[in-house]
C-alpha positions in Angstrom: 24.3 -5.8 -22.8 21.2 -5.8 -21.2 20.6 -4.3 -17.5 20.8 -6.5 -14.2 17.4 -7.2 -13.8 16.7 -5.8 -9.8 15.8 -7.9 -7.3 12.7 -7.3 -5.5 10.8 -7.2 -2.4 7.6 -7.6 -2.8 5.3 -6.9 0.2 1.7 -5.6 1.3 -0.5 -5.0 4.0 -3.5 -7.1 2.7 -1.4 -10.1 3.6 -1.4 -13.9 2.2 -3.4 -14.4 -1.8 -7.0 -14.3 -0.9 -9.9 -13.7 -3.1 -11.4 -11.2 -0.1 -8.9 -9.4 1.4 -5.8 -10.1 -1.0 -6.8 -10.6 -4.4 -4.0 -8.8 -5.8 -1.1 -10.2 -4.7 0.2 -13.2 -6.7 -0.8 -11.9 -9.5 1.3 -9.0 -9.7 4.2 -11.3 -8.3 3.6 -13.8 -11.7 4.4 -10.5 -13.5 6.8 -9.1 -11.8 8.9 -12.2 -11.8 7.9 -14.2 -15.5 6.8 -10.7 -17.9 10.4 -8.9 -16.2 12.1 -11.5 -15.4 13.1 -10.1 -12.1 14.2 -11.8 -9.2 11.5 -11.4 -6.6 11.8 -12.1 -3.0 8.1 -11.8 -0.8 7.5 -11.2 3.3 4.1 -10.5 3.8 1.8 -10.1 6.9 0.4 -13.5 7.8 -3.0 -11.5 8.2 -5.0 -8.1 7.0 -3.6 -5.2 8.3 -4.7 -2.2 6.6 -5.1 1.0 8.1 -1.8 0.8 10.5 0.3 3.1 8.8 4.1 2.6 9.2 3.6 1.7 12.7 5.7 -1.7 14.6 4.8 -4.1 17.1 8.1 -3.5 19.9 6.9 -5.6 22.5 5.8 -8.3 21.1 8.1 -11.5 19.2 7.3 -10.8 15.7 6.8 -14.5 15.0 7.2 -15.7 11.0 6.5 -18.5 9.3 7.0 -20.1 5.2 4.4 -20.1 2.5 4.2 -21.8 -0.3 1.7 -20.4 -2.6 0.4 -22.8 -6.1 -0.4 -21.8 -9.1 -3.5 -20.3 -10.7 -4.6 -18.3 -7.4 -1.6 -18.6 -5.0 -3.0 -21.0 -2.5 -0.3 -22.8 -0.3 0.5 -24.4 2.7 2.1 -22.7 5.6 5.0 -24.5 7.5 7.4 -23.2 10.5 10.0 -24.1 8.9 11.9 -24.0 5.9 10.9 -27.2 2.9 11.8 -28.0 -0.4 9.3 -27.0 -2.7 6.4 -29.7 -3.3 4.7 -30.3 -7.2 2.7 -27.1 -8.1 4.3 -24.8 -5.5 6.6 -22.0 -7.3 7.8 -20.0 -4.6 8.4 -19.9 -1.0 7.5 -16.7 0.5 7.4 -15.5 4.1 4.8 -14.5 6.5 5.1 -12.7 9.2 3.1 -11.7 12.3 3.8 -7.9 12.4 3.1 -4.7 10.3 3.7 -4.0 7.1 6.6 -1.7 7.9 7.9 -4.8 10.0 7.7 -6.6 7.3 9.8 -4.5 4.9 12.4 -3.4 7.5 13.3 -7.2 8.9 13.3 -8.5 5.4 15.7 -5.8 4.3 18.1 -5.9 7.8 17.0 -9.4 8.3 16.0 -11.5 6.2 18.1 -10.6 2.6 20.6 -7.7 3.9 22.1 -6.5 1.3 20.1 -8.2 -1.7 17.2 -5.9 -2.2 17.6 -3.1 -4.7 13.8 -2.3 -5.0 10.5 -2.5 -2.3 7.2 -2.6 -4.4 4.8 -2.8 -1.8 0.9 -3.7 -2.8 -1.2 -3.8 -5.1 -3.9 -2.7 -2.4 -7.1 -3.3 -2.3 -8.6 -0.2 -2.8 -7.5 3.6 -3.6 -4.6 5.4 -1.7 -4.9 8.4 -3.0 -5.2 11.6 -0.2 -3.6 12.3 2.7 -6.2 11.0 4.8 -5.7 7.5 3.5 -2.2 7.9 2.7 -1.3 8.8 6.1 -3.1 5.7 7.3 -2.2 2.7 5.0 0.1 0.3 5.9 0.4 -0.2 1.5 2.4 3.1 1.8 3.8 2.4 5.3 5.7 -0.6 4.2 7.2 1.8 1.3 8.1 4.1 3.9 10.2 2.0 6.1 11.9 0.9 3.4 12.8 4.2 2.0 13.8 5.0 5.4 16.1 2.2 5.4 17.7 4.3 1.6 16.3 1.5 -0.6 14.0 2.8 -3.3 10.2 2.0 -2.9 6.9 2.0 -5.0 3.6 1.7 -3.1 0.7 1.0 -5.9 -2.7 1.1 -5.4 -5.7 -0.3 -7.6 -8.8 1.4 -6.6 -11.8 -0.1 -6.5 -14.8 1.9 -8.5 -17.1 -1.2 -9.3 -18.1 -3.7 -6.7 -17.7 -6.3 -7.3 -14.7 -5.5 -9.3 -14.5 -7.7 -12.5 -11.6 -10.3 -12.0 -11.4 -9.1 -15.9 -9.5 -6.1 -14.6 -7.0 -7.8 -12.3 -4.6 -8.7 -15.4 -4.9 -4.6 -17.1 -4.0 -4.1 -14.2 -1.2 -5.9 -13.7 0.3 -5.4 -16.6 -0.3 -1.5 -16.3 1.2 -1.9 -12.8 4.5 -3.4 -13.8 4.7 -1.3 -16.8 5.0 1.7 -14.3 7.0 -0.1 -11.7 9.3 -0.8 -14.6 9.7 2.8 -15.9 10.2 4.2 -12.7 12.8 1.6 -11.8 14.4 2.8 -14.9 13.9 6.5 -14.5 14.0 7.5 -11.1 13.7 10.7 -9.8 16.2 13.3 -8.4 15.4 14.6 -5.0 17.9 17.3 -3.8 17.9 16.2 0.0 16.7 12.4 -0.8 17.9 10.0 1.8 19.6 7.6 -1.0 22.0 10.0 -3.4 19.5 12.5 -3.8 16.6 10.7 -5.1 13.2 10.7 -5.0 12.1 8.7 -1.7 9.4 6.7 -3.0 6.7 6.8 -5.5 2.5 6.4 -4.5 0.9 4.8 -7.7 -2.8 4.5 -7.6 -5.0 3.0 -10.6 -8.4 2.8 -10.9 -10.2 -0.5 -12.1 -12.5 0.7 -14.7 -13.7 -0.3 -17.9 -11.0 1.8 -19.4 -8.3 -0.9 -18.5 -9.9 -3.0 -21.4 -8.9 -0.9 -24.3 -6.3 -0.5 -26.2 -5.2 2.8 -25.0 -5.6 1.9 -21.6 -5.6 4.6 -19.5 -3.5 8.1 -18.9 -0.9 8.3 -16.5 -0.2 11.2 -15.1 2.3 12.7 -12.4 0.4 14.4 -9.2 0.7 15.9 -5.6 -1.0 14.4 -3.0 -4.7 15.4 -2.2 -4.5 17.6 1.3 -8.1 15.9 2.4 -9.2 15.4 6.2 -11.6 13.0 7.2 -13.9 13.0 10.0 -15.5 10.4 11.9 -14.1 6.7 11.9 -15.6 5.4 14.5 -19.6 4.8 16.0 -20.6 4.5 19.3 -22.2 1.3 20.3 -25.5 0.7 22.9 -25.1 -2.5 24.5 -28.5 -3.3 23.7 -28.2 -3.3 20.0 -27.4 -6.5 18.0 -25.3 -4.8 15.5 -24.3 -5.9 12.0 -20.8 -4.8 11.3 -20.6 -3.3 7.6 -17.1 -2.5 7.5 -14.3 -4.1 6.5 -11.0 -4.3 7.9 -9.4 -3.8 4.4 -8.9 -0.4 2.5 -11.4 2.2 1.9 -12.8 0.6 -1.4 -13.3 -3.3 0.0 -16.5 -4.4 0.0 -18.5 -4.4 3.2 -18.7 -7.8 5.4 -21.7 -8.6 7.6 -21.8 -10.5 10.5 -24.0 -10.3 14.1 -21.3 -8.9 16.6 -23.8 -8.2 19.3 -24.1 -11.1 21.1 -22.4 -11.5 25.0 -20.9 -7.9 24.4 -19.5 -6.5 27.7 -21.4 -2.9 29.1 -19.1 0.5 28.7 -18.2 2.5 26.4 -17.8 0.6 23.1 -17.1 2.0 19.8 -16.7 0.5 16.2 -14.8 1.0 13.3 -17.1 2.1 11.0 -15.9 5.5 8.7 -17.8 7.5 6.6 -15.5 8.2 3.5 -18.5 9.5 1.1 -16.3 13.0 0.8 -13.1 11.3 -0.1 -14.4 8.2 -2.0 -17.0 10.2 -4.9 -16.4 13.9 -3.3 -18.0 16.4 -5.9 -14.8 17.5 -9.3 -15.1 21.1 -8.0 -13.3 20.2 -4.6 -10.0 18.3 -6.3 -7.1 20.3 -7.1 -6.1 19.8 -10.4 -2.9 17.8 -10.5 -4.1 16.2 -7.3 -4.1 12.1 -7.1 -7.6 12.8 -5.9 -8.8 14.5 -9.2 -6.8 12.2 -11.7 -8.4 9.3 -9.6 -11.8 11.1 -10.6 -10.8 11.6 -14.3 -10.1 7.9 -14.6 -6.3 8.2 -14.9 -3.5 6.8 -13.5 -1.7 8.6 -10.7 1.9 8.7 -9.9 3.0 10.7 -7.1 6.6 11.3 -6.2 7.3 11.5 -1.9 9.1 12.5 0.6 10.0 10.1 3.8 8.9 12.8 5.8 6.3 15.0 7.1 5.7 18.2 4.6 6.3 21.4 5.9 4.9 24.5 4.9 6.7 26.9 2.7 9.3 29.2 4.5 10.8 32.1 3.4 14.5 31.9 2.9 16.8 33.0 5.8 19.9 35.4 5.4 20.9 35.5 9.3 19.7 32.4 11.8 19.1 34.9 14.2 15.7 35.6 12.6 15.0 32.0 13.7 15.6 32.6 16.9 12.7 33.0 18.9 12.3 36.3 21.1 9.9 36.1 23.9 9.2 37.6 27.3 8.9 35.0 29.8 
């Protein structure tokens, strides 16, 4: 007899299908839930919200609403209130006004308590590979609230190395993608200390579109650590006399820049920008990634897998006969 298929949350921090900032989305839901055949339940943020980490909104409503996405690119209607589904629609997801980690905690405490036996959160748009973006994406954030809740969680990642990336990628991609999800589902990891039975927490999974995905082989996956990178500046300082074009994007470190004139009726002060300069961790130089990193696999055109921890790493410490050594001993 077969295995119970799982059923799935499915969640992101790029929000709603769109071909900008969510390209991803609905695509590796069609897989999830028609090459699997798993049952696949979807709360997303009803807008982009990258970069937030596993943070939440506390004093604010978190306000939701129902999607129903169509086929071919997952355009739908939104509706405050719950419908049957109309011709063309195949789902009805939810959307709702808060963080990713929001979104994952509500919909497992909320929304389908009890129900969820896996949280894949993504695909992003772009890498998350490194601590400096890991600690900051709201792709792993989600993951992270879950896991915190004991429900096992896989954030995944496709990184973005062409621009633009050829939409002949996306289904590689997907495919790849599930074909990790699905393994991993299948063989999880033992964690001495986990929060759930002693397992692995979650899992960071990061691949790179490249031509690679086209072949037959497709591309090596491989188990990492996590890249220890800083970053440095994320912000510029504004004059109030420039007209400034904004380049960034409010999407991961690999979207494409947008362009707009921002500059008009701005108020006088201090004013600052989001605008970071990841040259170091996007293309930083083979001879500055630890080997076995998610940094240099990313480089080498592999796949990258990453087991975690829900919590922050500590350094090593050497093991401890009598707590009294602990104990501090200072003159005050």
């Amino acid at each position: 007899m077969a295995p119970k298929a799982p059923t799935v949350l499915l969640t992101n921090d790029d929000g709603p299908p769109n071909a900008r900032e969510s390209p991803y989305v609905f695509g590796l839901y069609q897989h999830l839930t028609q090459t699997l055949g798993w049952n696949v339940k979807v709360v997303l943020p009803s807008s982009q919200k990258s970069w937030i980490g596993k943070a939440y909104h506390i004093n604010e409503v978190t306000k939701g609403t129902y999607f129903y996405p169509k086929a071919l690119d997952g355009a739908g209607e939104v509706s405050v209130t719950s419908r049957p589904l109309k011709d063309g629609e195949i789902a009805e997801w939810i959307l709702l006004d808060g963080t990713p980690a929001t979104c994952a905690n509500v919909a497992l405490h909320n929304l389908f308590p009890g129900q969820i036996d896996l949280v894949v959160s993504g695909p992003n748009l772009g890498r998350n590979s490194s601590s400096a973006f890991a600690l900051s994406s709201g792709t792993i954030g989600a993951a992270l609230s879950a896991s915190l809740s004991q429900t096992r969680s896989i954030a995944i990642s496709y990184g973005t190395v062409l621009h633009p990336t050829p939409t002949t990628f996306f289904e590689p991609a997907h495919i790849l993608g599930i074909r990790i999800i699905n393994y991993l589902w299948g063989n999880w990891g033992k964690d001495e200390g986990g929060l759930r039975e002693d397992e692995v927490d979650l899992y960071n999974v990061n691949i790179p579109l490249i031509q690679g995905l086209l072949t037959e082989e497709s591309l090596k996956i491989c188990w990492t650590t996590m890249w220890r990178k800083p970053y440095g500046r994320l912000f510029k300082r504004l004059e109030t006399s420039d007209l400034v074009k904004d380049s960034s994007s409010a999407a991961g470190p690999d979207a494409p820049a947008i362009s707009g004139d921002s500059g008009v009726n701005r108020p006088s002060g201090l004013l600052f920008r989001w605008s970071p300069n990841m040259e170091g961790l996007i293309r930083p130089p083979e001879s500055s990634l630890p080997v076995g990193s998610d940094g240099w696999a990313i480089h080498k055109g592999w796949v990258s897998v990453t087991p975690l921890c829900a919590t922050f790493a500590e350094p090593p410490h050497p093991e401890v006969q009598d707590i009294e050594e602990k104990v501090w001993k200072m003159k005050l």
